[in-house]
Each structure stands twice: as structure tokens, then as C-alpha cells.
N, C-alpha and C positions, 0 to 999 in steps of 0.2 A: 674404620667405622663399620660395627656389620649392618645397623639399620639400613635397610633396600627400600629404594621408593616403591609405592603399588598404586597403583592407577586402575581400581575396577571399572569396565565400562560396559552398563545392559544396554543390549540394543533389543528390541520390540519388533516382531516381523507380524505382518497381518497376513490374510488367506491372498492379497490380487502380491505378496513380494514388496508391499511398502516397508523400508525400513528408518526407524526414528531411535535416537540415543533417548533413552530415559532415566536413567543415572550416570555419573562418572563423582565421583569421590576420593581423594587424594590421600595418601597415608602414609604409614611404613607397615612393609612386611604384611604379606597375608594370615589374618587371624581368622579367629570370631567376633571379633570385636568390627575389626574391617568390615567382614558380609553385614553384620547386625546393622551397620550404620548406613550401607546402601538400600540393606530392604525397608529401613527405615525411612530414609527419603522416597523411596518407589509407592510405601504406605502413605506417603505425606502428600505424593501425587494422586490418591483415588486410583492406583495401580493394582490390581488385584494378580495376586504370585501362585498360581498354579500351574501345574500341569497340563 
């Protein structure tokens, strides 16, 4: 079987070192498709993704 499990996991750090998970998403194999559907849930939190 070549499908690999991926497990992306964002973690959120603030300015005082708090750190919180805000995605983890379950799949096969790192894509586009993969990130598209984390930043999709991180949008669906009122998550704003920048730098």
C-alpha cells in the first residue's frame, strides 16, 4: 500500500508563549488538497492566516 497516513497539526502561539491546537485533519499523503482542507477548517474557526 503506498497511501501514508498525514496528520497535519496547527498549533497557535500568542505573544506571553500560550500554546493552543487549532487544526489537526486526518488524511493520506501530503497534498493540496490536504493544506486546502486545514486552512479550510482554521477559516471556519474565524482564524485569520497570516504572517
Amino acid at each position: 500500500m503506498d497511501d501514508k497516513l498525514y496528520l497535519p497539526v496547527v498549533i497557535g502561539v500568542d505573544n506571553t508563549s500560550y500554546k493552543e491546537v487549532l487544526a489537526v485533519v486526518d488524511g493520506y499523503r501530503e497534498s493540496e488538497v490536504s493544506w486546502l482542507e486545514v486552512l479550510s477548517q482554521l477559516t471556519c474557526q474565524d482564524i485569520n492566516i497570516s504572517p
